[in-house]
C-alpha positions in Angstrom: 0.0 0.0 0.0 3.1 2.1 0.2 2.9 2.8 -3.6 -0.8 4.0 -3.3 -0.1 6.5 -0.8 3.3 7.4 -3.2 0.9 7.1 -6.0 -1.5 9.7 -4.9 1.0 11.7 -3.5 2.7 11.8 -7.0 -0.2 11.9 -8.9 -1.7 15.2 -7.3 1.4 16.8 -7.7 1.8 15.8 -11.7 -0.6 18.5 -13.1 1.4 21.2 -10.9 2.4 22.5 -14.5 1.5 20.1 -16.7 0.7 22.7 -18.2 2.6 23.2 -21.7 3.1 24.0 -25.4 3.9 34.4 -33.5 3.0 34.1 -36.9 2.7 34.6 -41.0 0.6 37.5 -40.5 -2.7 36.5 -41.1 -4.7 38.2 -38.8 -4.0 41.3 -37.3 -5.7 42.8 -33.6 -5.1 46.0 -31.3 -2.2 45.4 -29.2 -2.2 47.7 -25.9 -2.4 51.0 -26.9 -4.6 50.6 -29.6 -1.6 49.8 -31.6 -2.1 47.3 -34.6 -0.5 43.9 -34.1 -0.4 40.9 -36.0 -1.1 37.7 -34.5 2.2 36.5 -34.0 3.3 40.0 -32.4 0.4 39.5 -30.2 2.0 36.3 -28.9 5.4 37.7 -28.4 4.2 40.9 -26.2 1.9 38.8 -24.3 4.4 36.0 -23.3 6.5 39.3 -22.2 4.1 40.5 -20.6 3.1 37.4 -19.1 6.7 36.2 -17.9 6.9 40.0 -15.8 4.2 38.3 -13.2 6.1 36.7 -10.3 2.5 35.8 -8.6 -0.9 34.4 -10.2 -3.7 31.9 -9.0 -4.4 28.8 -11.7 -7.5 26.5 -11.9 -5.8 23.7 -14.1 -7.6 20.7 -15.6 -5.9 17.8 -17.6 -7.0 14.7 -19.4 -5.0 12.1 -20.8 -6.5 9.0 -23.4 -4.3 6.0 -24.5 -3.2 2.9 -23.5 -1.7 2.9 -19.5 -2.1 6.8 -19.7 -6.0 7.6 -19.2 -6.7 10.1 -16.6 -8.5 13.5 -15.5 -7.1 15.9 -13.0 -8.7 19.5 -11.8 -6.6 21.5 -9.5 -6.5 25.1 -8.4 -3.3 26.7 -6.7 -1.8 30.1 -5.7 1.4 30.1 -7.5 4.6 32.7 -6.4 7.3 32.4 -8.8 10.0 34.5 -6.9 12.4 34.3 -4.7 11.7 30.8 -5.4 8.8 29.0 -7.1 6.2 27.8 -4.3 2.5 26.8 -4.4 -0.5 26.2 -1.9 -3.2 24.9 -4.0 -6.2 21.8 -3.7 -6.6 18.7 -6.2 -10.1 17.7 -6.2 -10.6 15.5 -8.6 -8.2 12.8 -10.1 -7.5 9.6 -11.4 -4.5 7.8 -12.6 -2.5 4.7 -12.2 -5.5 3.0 -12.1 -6.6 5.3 -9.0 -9.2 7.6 -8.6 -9.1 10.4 -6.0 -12.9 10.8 -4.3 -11.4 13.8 -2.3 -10.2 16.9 -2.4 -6.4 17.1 -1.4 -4.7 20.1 -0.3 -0.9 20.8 -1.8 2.0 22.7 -0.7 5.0 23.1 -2.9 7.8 24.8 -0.9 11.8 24.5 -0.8 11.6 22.2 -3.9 9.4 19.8 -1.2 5.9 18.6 -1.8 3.4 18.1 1.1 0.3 16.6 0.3 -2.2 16.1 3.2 -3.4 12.2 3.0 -6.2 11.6 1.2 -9.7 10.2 3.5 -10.1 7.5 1.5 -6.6 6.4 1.8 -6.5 7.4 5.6 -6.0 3.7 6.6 -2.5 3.6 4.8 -1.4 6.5 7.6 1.0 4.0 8.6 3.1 3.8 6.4 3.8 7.7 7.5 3.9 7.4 11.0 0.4 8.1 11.3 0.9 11.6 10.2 -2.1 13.5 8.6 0.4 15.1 6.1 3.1 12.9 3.7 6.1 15.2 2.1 8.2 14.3 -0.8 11.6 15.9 -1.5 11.9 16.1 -5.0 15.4 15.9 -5.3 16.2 12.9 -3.2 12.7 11.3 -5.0 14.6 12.4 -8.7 17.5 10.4 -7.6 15.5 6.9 -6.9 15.4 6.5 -10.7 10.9 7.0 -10.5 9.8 7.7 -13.3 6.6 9.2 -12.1 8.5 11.2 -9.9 11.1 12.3 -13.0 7.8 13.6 -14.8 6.9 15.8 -11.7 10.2 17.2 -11.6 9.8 17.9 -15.7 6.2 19.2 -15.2 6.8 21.5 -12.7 8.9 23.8 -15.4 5.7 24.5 -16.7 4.0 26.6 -14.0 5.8 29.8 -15.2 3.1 30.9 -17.8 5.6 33.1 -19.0 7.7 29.8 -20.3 4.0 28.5 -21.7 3.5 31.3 -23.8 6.9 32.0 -24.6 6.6 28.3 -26.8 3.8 29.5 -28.6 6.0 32.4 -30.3 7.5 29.7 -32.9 4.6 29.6 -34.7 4.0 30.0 -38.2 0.1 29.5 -38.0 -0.8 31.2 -35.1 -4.1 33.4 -35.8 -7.1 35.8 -34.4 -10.3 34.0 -33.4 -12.4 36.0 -31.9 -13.5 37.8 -28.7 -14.5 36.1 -25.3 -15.3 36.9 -21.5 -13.1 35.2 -19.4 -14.1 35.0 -15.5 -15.5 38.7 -16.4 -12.5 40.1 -18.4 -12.7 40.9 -21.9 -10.1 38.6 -23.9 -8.7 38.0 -27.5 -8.7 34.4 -28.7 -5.6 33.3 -30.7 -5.2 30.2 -31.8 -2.4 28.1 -34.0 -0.1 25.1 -33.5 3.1 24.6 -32.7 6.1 21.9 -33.4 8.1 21.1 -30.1 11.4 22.5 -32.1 9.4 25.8 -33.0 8.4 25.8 -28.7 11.8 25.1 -27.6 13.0 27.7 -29.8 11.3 30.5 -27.9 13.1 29.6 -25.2 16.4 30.6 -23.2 19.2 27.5 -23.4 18.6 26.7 -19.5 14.6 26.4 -19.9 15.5 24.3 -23.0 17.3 21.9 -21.3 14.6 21.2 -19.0 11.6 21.2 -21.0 13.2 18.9 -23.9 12.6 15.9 -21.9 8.9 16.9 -20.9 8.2 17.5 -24.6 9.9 14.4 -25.6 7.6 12.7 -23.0 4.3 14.0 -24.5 5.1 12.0 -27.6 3.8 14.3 -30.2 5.3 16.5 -32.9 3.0 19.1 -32.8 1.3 21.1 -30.6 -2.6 23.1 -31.0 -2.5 25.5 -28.7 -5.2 28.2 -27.8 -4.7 31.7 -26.3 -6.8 33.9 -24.2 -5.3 37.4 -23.6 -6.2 40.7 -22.1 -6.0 43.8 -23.0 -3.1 44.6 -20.5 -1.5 41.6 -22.7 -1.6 39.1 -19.8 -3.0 35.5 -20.5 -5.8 34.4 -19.3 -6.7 31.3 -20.6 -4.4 28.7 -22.2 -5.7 25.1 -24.1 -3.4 22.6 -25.4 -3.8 19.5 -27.1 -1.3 16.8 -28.3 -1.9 14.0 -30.1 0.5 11.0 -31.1 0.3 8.9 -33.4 -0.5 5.8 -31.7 -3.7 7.5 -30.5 -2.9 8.8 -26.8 -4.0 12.4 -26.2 -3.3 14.9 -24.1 -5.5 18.0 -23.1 -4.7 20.9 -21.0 -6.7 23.9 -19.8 -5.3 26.8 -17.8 -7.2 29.7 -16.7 -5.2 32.2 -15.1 -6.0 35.2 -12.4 -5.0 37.0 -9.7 -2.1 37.8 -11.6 0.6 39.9 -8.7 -1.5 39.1 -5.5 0.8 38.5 -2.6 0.8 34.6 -2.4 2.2 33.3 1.4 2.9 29.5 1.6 4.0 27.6 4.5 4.8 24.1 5.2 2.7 21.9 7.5 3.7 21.5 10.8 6.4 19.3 11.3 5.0 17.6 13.9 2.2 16.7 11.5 4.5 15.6 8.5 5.8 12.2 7.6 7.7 11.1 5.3 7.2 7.6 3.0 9.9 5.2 3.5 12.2 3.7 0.3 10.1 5.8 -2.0 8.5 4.3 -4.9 8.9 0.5 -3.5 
């Protein structure tokens, strides 16, 4: 029972960012200002826009079809990118590994540890943490046990930064104006186009490169549709990406972003209420 408690542990935490990946012109909007912009330049000031936010709040819901990958997660979280990246957020619904989570699960991501509070229905497996009501996970001594699940998180978690997300979109040749939509009462610009995962790593700075390649790699797919909400201040507030491969597994991801700036405070459980799972993984 060990690697249900490490399974649910890991699985909340997977969809911390899995959350992932300009133009020939085509269509052309009103950038801030009022200035004319063409799609792709839309893209480019919004992911530099986007990447100047060291704070936001993101209700994040991913699916996942194929053989030994099928799955749905919803989770919200307050994210604070600097000093350091840290998160206090809730999964309420998930299922993976053959699992299925009937309760919601609060999160804390702090000091490159995750602390997930152990689930009701798998309250019975407490032993295997001491009897502790919270379980944590150091991610760098859980990288180094060879888990692949685990390897994943690590990967994923390069992906809360929406400033990274939208920066990937900017090597696109196809990328195009859709329309306009209200998103949780703000006034948005749809843009919508695909992307290859050379054209998304190519928006990116050598260091983030070397850590999404293996994500991307991961996903399986070549190609990337991706859809674009953004404001009028140029911030993005809604982000959909699907990813297909050719053996028929499917990825989807939906982002909605707000509270972009807000003052997020996260602090770890108690440590008198924190234990930790023993040989990781086994």
């Amino acid at each position: 029972m060990r690697k249900a408690v490490a399974g649910a542990a890991v699985g909340s935490t997977l969809i911390l960012a899995l959350a992932a990946c300009g133009s020939t012109g085509k269509s052309a909007d009103n950038g801030p200002g009022g200035v004319k912009l063409t799609a792709s330049e839309v893209l480019l000031k919004t992911s530099q826009k986007t990447a100047s936010v060291n704070s936001f709040s993101a209700d994040v819901t991913l699916g996942a079809n194929g053989q030994g990958k099928s799955g749905n997660t919803h989770f919200t979280a307050q994210v604070r990118l600097k000093p350091d990246v840290a998160l206090t957020g809730t999964v309420d619904k998930a299922s993976f590994g053959g699992m299925s989570l009937d309760s919601s699960v609060p999160v804390i991501l702090l000091n490159n540890v995750i602390y997930v509070k152990v689930p009701s229905q798998l309250s019975q497996f407490s032993q295997f943490v001491g009897n502790k009501p919270w379980v944590k996970i150091d991610l760098a001594k859980a990288a180094g046990s060879g888990n692949d699940t685990t390897s994943a998180v690590q990967d994923a978690a390069q992906l809360i930064d929406p400033g990274n997300l939208t920066k990937s979109f900017t090597g696109s040749t196809d990328a195009a104006k859709v329309g306009d939509d209200t998103i949780d009462g703000t006034t948005t610009t749809h843009y919508k186009g695909t992307v290859t995962i050379k054209q998304a790593l190519s928006g990116l700075d050598a260091t983030t490169q070397q850590k999404m390649q293996p994500l991307y790699t991961k996903i399986g797919s070549q190609k990337i549709a991706f859809d674009l909400w953004a404001d009028g201040q140029g911030l993005a507030r809604k982000v959909q990406l699907k990813a297909a491969t050719p053996n028929g597994e499917s990825t989807n991801l939906t982002v909605v972003y707000s509270d972009f700036g807000k003052s997020v405070t996260v602090n770890a459980p108690s440590a008198s209420d924190v234990g930790t799972l023993p040989s990781f993984g086994k």
